[in-house]
N, C-alpha and C positions, 0 to 999 in steps of 0.2 A: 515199819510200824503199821499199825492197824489204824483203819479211820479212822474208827472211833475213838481210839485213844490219841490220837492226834487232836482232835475236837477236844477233848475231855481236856488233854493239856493244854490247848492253847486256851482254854478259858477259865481254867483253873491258875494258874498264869495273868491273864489279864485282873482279874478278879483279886488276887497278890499285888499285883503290879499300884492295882488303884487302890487297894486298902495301906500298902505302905506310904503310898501318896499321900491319902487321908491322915494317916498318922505321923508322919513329915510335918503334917501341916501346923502342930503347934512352932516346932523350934525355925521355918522359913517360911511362914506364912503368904508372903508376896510371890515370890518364883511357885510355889504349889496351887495356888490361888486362881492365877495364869493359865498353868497347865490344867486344872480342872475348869476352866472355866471354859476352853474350848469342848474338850468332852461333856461340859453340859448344854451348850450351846447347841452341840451336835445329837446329842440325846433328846432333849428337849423338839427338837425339827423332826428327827425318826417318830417319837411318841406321839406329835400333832400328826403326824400322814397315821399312824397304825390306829388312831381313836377316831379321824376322818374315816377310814376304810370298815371300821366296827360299827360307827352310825350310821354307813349306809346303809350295809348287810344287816344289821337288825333292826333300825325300820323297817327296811325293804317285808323283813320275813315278818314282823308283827303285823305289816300293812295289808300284805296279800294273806296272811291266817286268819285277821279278822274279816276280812272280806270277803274270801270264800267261805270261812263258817256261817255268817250272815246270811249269803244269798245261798248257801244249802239248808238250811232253816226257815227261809222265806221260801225257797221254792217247796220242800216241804208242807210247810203250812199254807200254802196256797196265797200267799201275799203279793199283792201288785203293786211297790212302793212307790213307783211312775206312775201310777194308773194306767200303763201302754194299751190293756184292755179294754179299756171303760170308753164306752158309747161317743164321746165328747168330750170338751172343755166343760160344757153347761151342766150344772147340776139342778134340777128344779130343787123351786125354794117355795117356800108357802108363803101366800097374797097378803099383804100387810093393806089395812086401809093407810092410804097419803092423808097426813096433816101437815101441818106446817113445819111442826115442831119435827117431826120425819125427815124430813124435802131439808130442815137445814144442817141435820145430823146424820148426812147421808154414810158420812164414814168412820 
């Protein structure tokens, strides 16, 4: 037999297997119950690792897309958002006369 039709059947098969399960389930509901309850147990653990491994890979690629589009637009536009360039920490400010009322509202 051919691969592919091996794959094809065995899960054409499976997929039979579990729907007559399902449909079992009115007339023995407790022994069907059981049996699907470990395949959903086990389903359930697969689909938590395949939605872990989708949240990383698609943060990961939204995180580095908007980041590299960002700083190819700031580099672009000639944007320094560190300031890495600028002179100093100090920016001059313009001289304010000290009053009282200044000196206790310093912040």
């Amino acid at each position: 037999m051919n691969l592919r039709l091996k794959i094809v059947v065995a899960f054409l098969s499976t997929v039979a297997a579990l729907s007559l399960l399902v449909w079992q389930r009115r007339r023995f509901p407790e022994p069907i119950e059981r049996a699907l309850d470990a395949v959903r147990r086990w389903w359930l653990r697969v689909a938590t690792r395949i939605g872990h491994a989708q949240t990383v890979v698609i943060l990961t690629l939204v995180y580095f897309t908007v980041v590299a589009v960002t700083a190819v637009i700031a580099r672009l536009a000639g944007r320094d958002f560190l300031r890495l360039r600028a002179p100093g920490a100090w920016r001059p400010r313009r001289r304010t006369r000290d009053t009282i009322e200044t000196l206790r509202r310093q912040f």
